[in-house]
N, C-alpha and C positions, 0 to 999 in steps of 0.2 A: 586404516579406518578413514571412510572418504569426511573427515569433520566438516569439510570448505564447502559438501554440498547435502550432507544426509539431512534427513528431517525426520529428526525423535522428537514424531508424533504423539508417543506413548509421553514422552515427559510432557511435551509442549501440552498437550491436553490437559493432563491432570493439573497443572498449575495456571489454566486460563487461557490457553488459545481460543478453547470453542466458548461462547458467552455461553453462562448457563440460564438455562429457559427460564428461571426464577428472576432474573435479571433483563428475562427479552420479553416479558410478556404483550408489552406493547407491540410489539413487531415479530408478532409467533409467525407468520408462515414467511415471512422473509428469515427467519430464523431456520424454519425447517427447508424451504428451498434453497440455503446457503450450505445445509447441512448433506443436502441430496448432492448437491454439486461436488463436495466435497469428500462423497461415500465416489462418486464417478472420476473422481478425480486422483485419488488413491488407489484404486483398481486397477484405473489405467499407467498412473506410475510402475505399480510393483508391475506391471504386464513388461515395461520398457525395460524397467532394471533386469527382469529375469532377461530377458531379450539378450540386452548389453552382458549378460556375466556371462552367455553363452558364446558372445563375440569376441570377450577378452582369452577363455579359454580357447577359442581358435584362434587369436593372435599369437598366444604361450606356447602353441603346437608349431607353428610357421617359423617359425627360428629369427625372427624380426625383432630385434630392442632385446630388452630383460623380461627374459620369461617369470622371472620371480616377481617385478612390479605388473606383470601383467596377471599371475595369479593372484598376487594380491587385490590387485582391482577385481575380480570376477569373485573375489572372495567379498568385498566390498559391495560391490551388486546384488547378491545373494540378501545380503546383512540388511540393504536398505528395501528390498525388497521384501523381505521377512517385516521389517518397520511398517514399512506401508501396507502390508496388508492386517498389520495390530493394528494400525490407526482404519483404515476402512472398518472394520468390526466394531470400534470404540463409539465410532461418525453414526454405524448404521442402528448402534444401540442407543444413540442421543436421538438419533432422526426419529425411533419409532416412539420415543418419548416423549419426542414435540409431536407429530402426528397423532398421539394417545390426547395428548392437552390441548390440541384443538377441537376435540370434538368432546372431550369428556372434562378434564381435569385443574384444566389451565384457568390462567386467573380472568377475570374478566376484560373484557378486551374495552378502550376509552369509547365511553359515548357521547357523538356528538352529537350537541343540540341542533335540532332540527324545529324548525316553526314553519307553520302553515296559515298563512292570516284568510288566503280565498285558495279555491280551485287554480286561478290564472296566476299566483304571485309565487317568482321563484322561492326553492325554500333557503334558508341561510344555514352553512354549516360554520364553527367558528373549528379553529387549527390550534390545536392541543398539541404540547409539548409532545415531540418524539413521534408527531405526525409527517409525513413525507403526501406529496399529490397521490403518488399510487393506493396508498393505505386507506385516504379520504375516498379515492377512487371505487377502491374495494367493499366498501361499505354501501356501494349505490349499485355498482355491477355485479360484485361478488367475488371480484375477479383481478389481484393487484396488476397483472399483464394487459387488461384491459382500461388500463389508463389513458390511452390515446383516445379511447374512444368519445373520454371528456374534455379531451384538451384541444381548444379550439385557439391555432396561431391567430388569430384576427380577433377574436372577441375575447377568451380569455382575461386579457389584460395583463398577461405572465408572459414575459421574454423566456424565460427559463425554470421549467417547474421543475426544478432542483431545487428550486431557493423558494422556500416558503418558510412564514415568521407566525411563532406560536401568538395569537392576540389576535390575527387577521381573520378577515370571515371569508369566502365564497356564495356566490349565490347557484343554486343551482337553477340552470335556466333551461325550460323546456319549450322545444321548438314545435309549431302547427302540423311537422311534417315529421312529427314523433321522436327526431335527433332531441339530445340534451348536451351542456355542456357546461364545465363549470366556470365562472367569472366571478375574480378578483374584484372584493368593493372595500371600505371601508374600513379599518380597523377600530375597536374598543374606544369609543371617549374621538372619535371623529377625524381620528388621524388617520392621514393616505397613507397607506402602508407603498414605502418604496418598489417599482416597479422599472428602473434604470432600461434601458436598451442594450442590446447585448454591444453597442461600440460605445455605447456610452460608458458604460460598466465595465468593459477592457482599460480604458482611458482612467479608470478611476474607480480601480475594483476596491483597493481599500475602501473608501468614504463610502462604497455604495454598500460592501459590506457591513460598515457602522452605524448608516443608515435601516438595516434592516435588523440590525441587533437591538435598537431604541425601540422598536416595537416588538422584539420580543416579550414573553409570558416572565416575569418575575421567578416563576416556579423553577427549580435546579431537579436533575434528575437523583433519581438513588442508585444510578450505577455508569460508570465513564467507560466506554473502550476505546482504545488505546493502541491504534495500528503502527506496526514496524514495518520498515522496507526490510524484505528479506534479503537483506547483499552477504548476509553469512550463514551459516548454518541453521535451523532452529534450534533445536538445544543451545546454542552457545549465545542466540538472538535472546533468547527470555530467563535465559541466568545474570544477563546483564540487565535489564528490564525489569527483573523479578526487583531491582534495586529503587529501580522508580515509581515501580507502583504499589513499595510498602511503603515510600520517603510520603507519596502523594493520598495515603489513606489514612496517615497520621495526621495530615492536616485538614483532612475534608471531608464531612460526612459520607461522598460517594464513596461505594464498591467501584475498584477500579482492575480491569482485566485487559489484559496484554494481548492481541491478536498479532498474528502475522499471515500471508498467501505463500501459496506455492510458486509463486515464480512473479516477479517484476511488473508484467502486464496485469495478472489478478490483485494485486498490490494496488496500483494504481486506476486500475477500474473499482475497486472499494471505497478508495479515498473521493473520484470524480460521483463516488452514485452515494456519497455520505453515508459510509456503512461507520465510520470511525467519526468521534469527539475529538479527538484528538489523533494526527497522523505524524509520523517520524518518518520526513519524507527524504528521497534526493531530491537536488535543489530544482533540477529542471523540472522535474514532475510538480514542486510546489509553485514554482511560478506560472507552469498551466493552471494549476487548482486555484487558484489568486485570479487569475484573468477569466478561467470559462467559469466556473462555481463559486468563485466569491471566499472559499477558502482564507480564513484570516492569519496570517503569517505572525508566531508568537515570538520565538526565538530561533536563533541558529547557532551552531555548534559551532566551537572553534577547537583550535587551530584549522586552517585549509587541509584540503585533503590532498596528497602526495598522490599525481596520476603514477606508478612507477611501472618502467621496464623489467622485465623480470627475465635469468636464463640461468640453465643448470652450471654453479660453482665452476664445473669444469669445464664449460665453452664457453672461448672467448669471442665479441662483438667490439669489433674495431670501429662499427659504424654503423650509423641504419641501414644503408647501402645493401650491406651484408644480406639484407633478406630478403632481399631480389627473388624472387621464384619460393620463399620457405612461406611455411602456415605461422600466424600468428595468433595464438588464442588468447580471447578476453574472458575474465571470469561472470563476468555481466555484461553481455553485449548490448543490451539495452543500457545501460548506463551513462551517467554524464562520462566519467571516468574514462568508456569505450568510446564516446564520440569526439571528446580533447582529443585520445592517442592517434585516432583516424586522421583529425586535421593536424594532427604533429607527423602523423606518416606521410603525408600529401604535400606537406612542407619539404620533408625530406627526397620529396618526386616519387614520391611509392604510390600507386592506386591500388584498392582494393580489389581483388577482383584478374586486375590486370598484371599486378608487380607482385602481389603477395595474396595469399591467401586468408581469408579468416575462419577463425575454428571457436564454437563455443565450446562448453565443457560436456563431453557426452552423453547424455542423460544425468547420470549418477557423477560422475567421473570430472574430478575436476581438474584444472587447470595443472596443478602440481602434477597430477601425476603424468599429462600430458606430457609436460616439458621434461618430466623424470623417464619416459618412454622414447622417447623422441618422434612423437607424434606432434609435435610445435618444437619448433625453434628457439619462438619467445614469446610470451604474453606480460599480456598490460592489464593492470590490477589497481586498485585503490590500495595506501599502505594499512589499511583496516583489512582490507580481503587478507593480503600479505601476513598479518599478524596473526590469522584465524585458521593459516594451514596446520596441517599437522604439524609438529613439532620434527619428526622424521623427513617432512616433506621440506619446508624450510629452511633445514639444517643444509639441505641439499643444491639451495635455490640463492641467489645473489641479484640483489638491485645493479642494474646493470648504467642504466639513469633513471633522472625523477626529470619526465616530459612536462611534466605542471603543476599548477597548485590552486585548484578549484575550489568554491562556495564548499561548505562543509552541509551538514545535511539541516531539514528546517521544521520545525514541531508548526503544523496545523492548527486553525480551530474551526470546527464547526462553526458555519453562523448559525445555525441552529440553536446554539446556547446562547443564554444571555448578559449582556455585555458585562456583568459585575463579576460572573463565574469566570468569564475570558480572562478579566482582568486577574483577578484573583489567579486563576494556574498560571498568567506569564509571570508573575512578582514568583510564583513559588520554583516555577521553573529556571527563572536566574539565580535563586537564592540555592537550587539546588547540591549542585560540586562543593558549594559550604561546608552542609551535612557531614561531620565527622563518621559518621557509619556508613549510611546508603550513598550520597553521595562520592565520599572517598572512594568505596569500593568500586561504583559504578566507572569515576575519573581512571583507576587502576583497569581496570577490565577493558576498557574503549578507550582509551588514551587523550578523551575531549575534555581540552583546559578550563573552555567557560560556554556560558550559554549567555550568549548578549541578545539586546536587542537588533531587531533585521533592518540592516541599511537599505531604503528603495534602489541607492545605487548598488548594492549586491544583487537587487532582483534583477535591473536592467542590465545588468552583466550577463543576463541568462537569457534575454530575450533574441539574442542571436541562432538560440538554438529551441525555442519554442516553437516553429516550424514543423522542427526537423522531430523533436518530439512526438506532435500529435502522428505527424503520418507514423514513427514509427510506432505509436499505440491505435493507427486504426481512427481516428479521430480529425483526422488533414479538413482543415475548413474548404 
């Protein structure tokens, strides 16, 4: 059973991956167009998995590796693809639910105050909790995609309309030549609502981030989500998480629901477009979301993370040398974890590409059973990945070395929220591994000793690879 990459959607649902529409009414068609993405996105998995189990069964037949781990994998394929297509059916029965409550049933959507003093005087819109530009957008155009068409780099007065603060007004200003666009004035009681420049704001993303939480709205939402990197399986992602967000509902009026993405990029394209209150990031991704969205860094997990070498018990590695001309699969190739081992290969005089190959996990198909097939040599894993294989596959598999010991992962916060709710989940979140129930369980499950406060010098530790980051998410300034 592929645990290290399946996604039991069936469970992950029912226990709060997908926000339920009672809790998203603010942000129903972003709800329902995350929901559509998600019905396309299932479809297209189970299409790939059937693909792969078809592959594996022609591997089984060619007389190459163990045809038994290669049936098992194509049996594995089948299974996850059976998954993903219960969870597309689950997605497209939510979707038609939000689609029903936008036109019919749903709660009312926030309205903003609009004044009109003459014909010629813009109108003022004020920014209500759980408002984003596009949503405000929507309300003038009809149309949340059609946000750029109010958003003017020169007059605005917004570097980045990611970052807007509940309390602030807009003015809507309409042009002779029938263009409109919205511009940033004032907030409540005559304070500037902060507007940093985006080098300004890199240079000094916390304070601009705190700056902009002082004018947030006083008002706390009635529902928190709660995004995970997906570096292990889902099922096994929100049995451990199922732990933090009974610890955090005990103490807080919000409804709080555990999301995670299909894959590393959709991860971090949720956390950069504020789909998530709170994010459970890797380090590099948080240090992006800190510098380009203001992202407020709560805590970070400890012990470091173990980059480790991994190869089957029964082949020995005298040296990296050794993998001169072999494939080396990472179980997260976007990962911090995969880009340390890169420059520990590079070290070693291996290029990518040139000296060795690299391999991610193939579709379904993860790392273990790669290196159990002899389709890789060796891969490079976090000792978290490592603990989440199958118990079969493990038994089978040996640290061969530990290449590094990287930032561990870093809890997010919206600036969006306001600074007393921030404050309030960091106090709860270091006092969490305390918890003799949820915490315990949680420390047992993930192996993370403490959650401390985030040293700047653990963020600048990462900015070497902030770069390398964005291009590899599409994002290269």
């Amino acid at each position: 059973m592929l645990e290290s990459n399946r996604v039991n959607f069936v469970t992950s649902i029912s226990i709060g991956v997908v926000c339920a529409l009672s809790a998203c009414a603010a942000s129903a068609q972003m709800s329902c167009d995350n929901l559509r993405q998600q019905v396309e996105a299932m479809r297209a998995g189970a299409r790939d998995q059937r693909s792969g189990a078809a592959q594996m069964l022609k591997e089984a037949s060619s007389g190459r590796g163990k045809s038994a781990d290669y049936l098992q994998a194509a049996k594995d394929y089948e299974e996850a693809a059976q998954h993903s297509e219960n969870a597309a059916a689950l997605y497209q029965q939510q979707l038609a639910a939000c689609t029903s409550a936008l036109t019919s049933s749903k709660p009312p959507p926030i309205e903003h105050t609009v004044r009109e003093s003459n014909t010629t005087a813009p109108s003022i819109i004020e920014v209500r909790w759980g408002d984003t530009f596009s949503s405000i957008a929507a309300t003038i155009t009809g149309d949340a995609r059609k946000w750029r068409e109010l958003y003017d780099p020169q007059n605005s007065h917004l570097e980045n309309p990611d970052l807007i603060y509940a309390g602030s007004h807009f003015e809507l200003v309409r042009q002779a030549s029938g263009a409109q666009y919205l511009r940033l004035v004032e907030a409540q009681g005559g304070s500037p609502v902060a507007t940093a420049g985006a080098a300004a704001k890199r240079a000094a993303a916390a304070p601009a981030a705190a700056a902009g939480l002082a004018q947030a709205s006083r008002d706390e939402p009635d529902a928190l989500v709660v995004g995970v990197l997906p570096n292990i399986s889902a099922e096994k992602l929100m049995a451990q998480y199922e732990h933090m967000k009974h610890y955090l509902e005990a103490l807080n009026k919000q409804k709080i629901s555990i999301n995670t993405s299909p894959n590393f990029k959709a991860f971090f394209e949720s956390t950069m477009n504020g789909d998530y209150d709170l994010a459970v990031s890797a380090p590099h991704f948080a240090r992006v979301a800190q510098l380009d969205r203001g992202l407020i860094p709560l805590v970070i997990y400890e012990p470091r993370i173990n980059a480790l070498l991994i190869t089957p018990v029964d082949q020995s590695l005298g040296s990296a040398a050794e993998l001169r001309g072999k494939v080396v699969a990472f179980a997260n190739p976007q990962s911090l974890v995969a880009m340390y081992g890169l420059a520990w290969l590079g070290q070693q005089g291996l290029q990518p590409g040139k000296d060795f190959e690299v391999r991610g996990p193939r579709t379904d198909l993860g790392v273990g059973r790669m290196l159990l097939t002899g389709e890789a040599t060796a891969a490079i894993m976090s000792n978290g990945e490592f603990r989440a294989l199958p118990p079969e596959e493990s038994a089978r598999l040996k640290i061969a070395d530990t290449i590094a010991r990287i930032p561990n992962f870093v809890v997010l916060a919206n600036p969006r929220l306001n600074r007393g709710l921030v404050a309030r989940l960091k106090t709860q979140l270091k006092g969490f591994l305390a918890n003799q129930d949820d915490g315990a369980a949680f420390a047992t499950a993930t192996g993370i000793t403490a959650m401390s406060d985030v040293d700047e010098a653990q963020l600048r530790e990462l900015d070497s690879y902030v770069e390398q980051t964005r291009r590899a998410m599409g994002i290269a300034k």
